[in-house]
N, C-alpha and C positions, 0 to 999 in steps of 0.2 A: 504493500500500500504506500503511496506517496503521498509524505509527511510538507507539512507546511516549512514555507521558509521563514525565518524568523529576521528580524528589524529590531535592532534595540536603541533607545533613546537615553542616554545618559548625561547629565549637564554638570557643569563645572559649580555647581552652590545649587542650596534650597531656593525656589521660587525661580529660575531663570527660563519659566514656560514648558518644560517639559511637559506636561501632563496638555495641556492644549495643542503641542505640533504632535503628539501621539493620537489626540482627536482626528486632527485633522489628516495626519496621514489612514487614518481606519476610514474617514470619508472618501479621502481621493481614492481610495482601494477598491471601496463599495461603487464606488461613481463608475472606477474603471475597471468593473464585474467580478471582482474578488471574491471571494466569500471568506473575512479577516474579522481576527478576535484580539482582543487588546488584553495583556497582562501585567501585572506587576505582583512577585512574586513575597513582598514584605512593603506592605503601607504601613507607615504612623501618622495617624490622625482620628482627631475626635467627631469629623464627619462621616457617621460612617449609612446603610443602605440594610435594610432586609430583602431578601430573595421572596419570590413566590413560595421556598422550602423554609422559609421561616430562619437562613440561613444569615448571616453578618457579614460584613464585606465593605471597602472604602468607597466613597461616593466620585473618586476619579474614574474609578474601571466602570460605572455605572456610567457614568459620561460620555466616556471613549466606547462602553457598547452600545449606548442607540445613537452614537456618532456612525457606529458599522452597520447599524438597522439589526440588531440583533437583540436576545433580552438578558441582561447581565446575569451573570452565573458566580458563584463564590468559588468557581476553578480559576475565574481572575485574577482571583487575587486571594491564594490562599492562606499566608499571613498576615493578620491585623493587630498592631499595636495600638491602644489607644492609652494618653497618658494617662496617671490616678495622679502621682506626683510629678516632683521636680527631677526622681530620680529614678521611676518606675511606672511601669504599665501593666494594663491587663490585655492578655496577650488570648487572639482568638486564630486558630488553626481549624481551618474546613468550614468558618461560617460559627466554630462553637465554640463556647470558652473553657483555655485551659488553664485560666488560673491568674494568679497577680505575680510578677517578679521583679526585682529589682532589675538596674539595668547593665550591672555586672552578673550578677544571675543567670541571665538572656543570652549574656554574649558566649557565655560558656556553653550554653543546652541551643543554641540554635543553630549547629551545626546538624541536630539529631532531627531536624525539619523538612532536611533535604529531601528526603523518601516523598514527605507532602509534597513538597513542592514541586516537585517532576511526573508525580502522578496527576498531579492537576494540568498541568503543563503537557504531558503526553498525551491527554484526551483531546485537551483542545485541538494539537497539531495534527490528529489523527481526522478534524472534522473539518481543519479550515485550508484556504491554499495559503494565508501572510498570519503571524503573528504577529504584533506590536507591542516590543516591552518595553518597559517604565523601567529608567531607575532608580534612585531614592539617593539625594542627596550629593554628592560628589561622591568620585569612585578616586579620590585621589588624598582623601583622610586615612591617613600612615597607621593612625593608631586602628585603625578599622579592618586594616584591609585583613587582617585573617581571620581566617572561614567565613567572607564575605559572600552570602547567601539573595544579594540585589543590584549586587553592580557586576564591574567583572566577572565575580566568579560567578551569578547567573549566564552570564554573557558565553562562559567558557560552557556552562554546563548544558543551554541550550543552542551553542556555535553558531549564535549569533552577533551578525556584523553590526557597531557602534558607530551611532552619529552625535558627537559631543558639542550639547548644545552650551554657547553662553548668552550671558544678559549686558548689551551694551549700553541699555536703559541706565545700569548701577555704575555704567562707568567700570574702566581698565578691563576689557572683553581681550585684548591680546593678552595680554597678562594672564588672566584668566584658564582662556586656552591653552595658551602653550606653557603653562606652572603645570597645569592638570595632566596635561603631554609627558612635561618631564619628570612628574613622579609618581608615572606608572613603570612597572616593570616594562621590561623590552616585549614580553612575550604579549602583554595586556595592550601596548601601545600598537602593537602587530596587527590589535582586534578596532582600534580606529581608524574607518574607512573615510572619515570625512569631519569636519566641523558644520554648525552650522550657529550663525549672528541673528540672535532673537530681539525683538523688541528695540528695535531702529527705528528711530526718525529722522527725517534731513534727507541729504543727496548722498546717493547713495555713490556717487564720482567721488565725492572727497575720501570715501573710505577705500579705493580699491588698492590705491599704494601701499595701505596694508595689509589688503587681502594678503598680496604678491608676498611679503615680508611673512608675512603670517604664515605661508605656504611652504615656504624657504625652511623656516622651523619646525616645522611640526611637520612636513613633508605627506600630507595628505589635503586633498581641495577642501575650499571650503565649498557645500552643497547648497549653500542659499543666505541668502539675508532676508530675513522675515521682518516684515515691519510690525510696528506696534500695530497690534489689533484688536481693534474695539468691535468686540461681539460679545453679544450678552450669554454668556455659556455659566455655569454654575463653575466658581473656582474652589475648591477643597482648602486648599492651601494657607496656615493661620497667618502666613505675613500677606495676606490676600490684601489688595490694596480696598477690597470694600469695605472693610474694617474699621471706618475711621467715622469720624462725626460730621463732617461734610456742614456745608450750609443749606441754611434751613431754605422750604420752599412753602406754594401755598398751602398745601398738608404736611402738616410734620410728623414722620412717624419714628421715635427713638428704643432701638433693641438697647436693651442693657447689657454691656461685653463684658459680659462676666469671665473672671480669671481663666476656667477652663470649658469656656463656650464650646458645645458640640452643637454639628448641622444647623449654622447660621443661613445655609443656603434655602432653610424652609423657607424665608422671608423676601426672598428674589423676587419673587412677582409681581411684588409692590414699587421694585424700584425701575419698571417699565411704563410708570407712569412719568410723564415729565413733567406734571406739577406736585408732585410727591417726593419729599425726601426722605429718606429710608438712612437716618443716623446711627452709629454704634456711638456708645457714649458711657463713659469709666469713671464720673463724678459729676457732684451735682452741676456744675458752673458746665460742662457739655446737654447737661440732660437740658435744660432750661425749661418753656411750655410748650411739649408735643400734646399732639392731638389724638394720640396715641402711643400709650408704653408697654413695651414687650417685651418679657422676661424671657429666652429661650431655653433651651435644655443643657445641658450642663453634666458633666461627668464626677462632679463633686457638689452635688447639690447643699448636703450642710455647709462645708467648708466656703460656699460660693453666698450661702445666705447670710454666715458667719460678715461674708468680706463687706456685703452691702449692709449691713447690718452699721459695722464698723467707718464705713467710710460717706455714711448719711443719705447712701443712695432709696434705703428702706423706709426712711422715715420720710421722707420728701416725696417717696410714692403713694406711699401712706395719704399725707397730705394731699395730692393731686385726688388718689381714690374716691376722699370723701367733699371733692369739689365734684367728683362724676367725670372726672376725666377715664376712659376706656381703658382696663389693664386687660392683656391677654398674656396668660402664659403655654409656656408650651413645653413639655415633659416636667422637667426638673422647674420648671418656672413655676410650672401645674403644683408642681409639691412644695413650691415655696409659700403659694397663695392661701394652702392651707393652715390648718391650726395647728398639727402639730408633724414633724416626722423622725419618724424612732428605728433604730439600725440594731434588731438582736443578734444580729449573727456579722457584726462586725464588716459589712459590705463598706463601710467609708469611714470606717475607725469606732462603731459604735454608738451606743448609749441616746439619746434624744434631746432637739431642739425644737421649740415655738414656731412656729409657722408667723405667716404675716396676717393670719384671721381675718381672710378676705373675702375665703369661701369657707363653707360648712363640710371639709371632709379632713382627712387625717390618710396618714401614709407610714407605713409598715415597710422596710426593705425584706424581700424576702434573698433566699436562697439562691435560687431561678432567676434567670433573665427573663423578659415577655419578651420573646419578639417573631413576630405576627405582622401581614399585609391585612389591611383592612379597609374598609370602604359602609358608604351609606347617604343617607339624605339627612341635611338638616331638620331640625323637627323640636319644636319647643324654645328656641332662642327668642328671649323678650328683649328691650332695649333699643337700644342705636342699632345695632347687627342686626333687630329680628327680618328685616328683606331677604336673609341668610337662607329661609326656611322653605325647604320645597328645593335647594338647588345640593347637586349631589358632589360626597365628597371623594375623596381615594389617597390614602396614604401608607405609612409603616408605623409601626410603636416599635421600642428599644429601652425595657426600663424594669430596674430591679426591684422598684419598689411598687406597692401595689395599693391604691389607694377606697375608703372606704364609699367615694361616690363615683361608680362606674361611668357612668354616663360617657357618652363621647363626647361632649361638650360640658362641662358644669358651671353652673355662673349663678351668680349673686351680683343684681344691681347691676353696674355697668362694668365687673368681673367677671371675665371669661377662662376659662380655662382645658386644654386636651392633652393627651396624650400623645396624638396623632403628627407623626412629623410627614411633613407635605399635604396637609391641610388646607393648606393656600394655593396650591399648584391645578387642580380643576377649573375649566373654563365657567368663569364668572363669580369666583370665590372673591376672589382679590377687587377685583374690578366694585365690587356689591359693597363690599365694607370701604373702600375708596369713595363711593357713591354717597356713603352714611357720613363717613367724615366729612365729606363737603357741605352735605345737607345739613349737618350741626352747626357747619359754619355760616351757612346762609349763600353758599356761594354756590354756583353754577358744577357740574362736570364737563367738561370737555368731552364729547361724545365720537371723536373721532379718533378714540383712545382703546373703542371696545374692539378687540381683536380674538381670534382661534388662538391659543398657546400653545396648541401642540404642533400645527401650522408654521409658526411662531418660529418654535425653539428647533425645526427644521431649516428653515430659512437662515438660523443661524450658524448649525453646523454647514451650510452649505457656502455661507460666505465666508468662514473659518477655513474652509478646506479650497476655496477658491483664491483667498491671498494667498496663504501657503505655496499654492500649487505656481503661481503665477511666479511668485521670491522663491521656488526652491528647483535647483534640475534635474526633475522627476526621471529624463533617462540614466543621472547619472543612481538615480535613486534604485530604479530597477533593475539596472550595474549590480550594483553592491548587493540587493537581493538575491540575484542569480548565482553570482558568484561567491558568496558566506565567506565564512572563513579558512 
């Protein structure tokens, strides 16, 4: 049987686009008739996805697979780190979870992974003609490089050929490059067929004297200069530039970036409005009067109630709550709202704190994860949101705690609260409570705003895969595919 050829994407630093030219090479693949799955064989991040199998998985290979038109699978991406702390994760192999380690712990037993990794990896290649892997970080961190199980040594173990991307947006991208070049092994730099300059703006003539210099050095082409691209695609990645507090617009909608915010991308939908600001915001002097405040989920929910607690962000929503200003929370945010949540069995350090008694339920950490796809109709929302009601929803839950008002929705007053991450993501969710906000405000919507989102978020991997393809030399692309390592 003929096994797929594999593409690996590796970049010189965290955040330098990889995870979007891996999109977008799985578009141009599908464009031009491949049938290609995207992998990365170790994610760390607290965004993460449930499968149809109720399985765990990071929300980039979810990206880069309905970039392929396919439906994501946790053979994508079979290991998942997500942080607890500054110095440890909990670590999920196959979609399950195998437990919390520290992160000298990890580095010793993650060589014992491998077996996973390659069996997930082996089905893939047995079903597709391209693989596209991811790699994680720079492949050129010394202290790492042994029994590196995402960069190289995935590179080595699935003999696949590397396109080493940098970021000339951060400034010094030769540097970058050819630092990266020079402290790989001989045999590891054997396995880079190409560079390629991500996130460029300007003339692209003033840069080519160094292409040529750059060439000199590293003695492999560079495959493309990609320009900075503005397409609205869900970015995983926590130095994600949407991250920030932004100015405000005629709706103000402020997330609270809690320390360790997970799947902030539930709240994307919102920021497709162009009179809508969609702020992340770390204290009170950014929070200032939104029109809405939204607590997201969070991977340390006490310790994250703890922080707002402490830094006056709880008490000033507090405040806002009983002026009737909108609070929505979402997982962890959902457990904040409530009265109380108590950890027996030691999931986030123990013992029990006070909720912000906004809603009438309480929250137990059990043993067990929930995680479940789910779906349904609004039904029973009173308030601002209640236009909600009648329109259907679809999303995932991911959450160890379990709380005493099931409901998919629980609310008191103008306290909303779910479980449900992608809540927002169904055509006319976002658009309906955008509608509400304006209407509170007295002001008009903009009606040439209502659009398909699944249409939508098409049209975006298509322009994503269209720059790319335009900045990058797709035969020399197909080169390097044919010919491996």
């Amino acid at each position: 049987m003929k096994k797929a050829r594999p593409i690996m994407i590796q970049g010189t630093m965290s955040n330098a686009g990889k995870s979007l030219i891996c999109a977008a090479l799985c578009r141009i693949f599908k464009q031009d008739g491949y049938s290609v799955a995207p992998f990365k064989s170790q994610n760390m991040a607290l965004n993460s996805f449930i499968t149809e199998e109720g399985l765990e998985m990071g929300r980039a290979q979810v990206v880069q697979a309905e970039a392929a038109g396919i439906k994501p699978s946790v053979l994508m991406n079979p290991i998942l780190l997500k942080p607890t702390t500054d110095v440890g994760s909990q670590v999920i192999v196959n979609g399950e979870v195998r437990g919390n380690m520290k992160a000298s712990d990890y580095f010793k037993y993650k060589k014992q992974l491998i077996p996973d990794i390659m069996h997930a990896y082996g089905i893939l290649e047995e079903k597709n003609d391209i693989i596209v892997i991811e790699g994680a970080g720079s492949p050129a961190e010394i202290n790492l490089k042994s029994d590196d199980i995402v960069n190289m040594g995935m590179a080595k173990m699935a003999k696949a050929p590397v396109l080493l991307v940098g970021d000339i947006d951060r400034g010094g991208v030769f540097a970058q490059l050819f630092g990266t070049v020079s402290l790989l092994d001989a045999d590891e730099r054997d396995i880079v067929k190409a560079t390629v300059i991500n996130k460029f703006r300007g003339d692209k003539t003033i840069l080519e004297p160094g292409l040529d210099m750059l060439y000199n050095l590293v003695k492999v082409p560079c495959a493309g200069v990609v320009p900075y691209v503005h397409v609205d695609i869900d970015d995983e990645d926590s130095l994600s530039e949407k991250l920030s507090a932004g100015m405000r617009k005629e709706i103000d909608i402020a997330v609270i970036l809690l320390p360790r915010i997970s799947n902030f991308t539930d709240f994307s939908p919102f920021s497709r409005f162009s009179g809508v600001s969609l702020r992340y915001v770390k204290n009170l002097f950014e929070l200032g009067s939104p029109d809405l405040i939204i607590i997201p989920g969070t991977k340390s929910t006490m310790s994250d109630l703890k922080w707002m607690r402490q830094n006056g962000l709880e008490a000033e929503i507090l405040k806002k709550a009983s002026r009737n200003t909108p609070v929505f929370g979402i997982c962890g945010g959902l457990q904040m709202l409530g009265k109380k949540i108590s950890d027996p069995f030691d999931t986030e350090g123990g013992g029990e704190i006070n909720g912000m008694s906004l809603l009438d339920t309480e929250t137990v950490f059990e043993k067990q994860k929930t995680r479940t796809q789910t779906d349904g109709v609004f039904d029973g929302i009173k308030g601002i949101f209640e236009p909600l009601n009648g329109l259907r929803y679809r999303g995932y839950e991911i959450h160890m705690g379990q709380s005493t008002d099931t409901s998919a929705v629980i609310q008191k007053n103008s306290i909303y609260g779910s479980y449900i991450h992608g809540i927002f993501d169904e055509n006319g969710i976002a658009e309906t409570i955008v509608r509400a906000l304006y209407k509170s405000r007295g002001m008009e919507f903009n009606e040439n705003e209502v659009f398909d989102i699944s249409a939508y978020r098409e049209s975006q991997y298509d322009l994503l895969a269209d720059t790319v393809r335009e900045a990058m030399d797709m035969e020399l692309i197909y080169k390097i595919l044919e010919e491996g390592i």
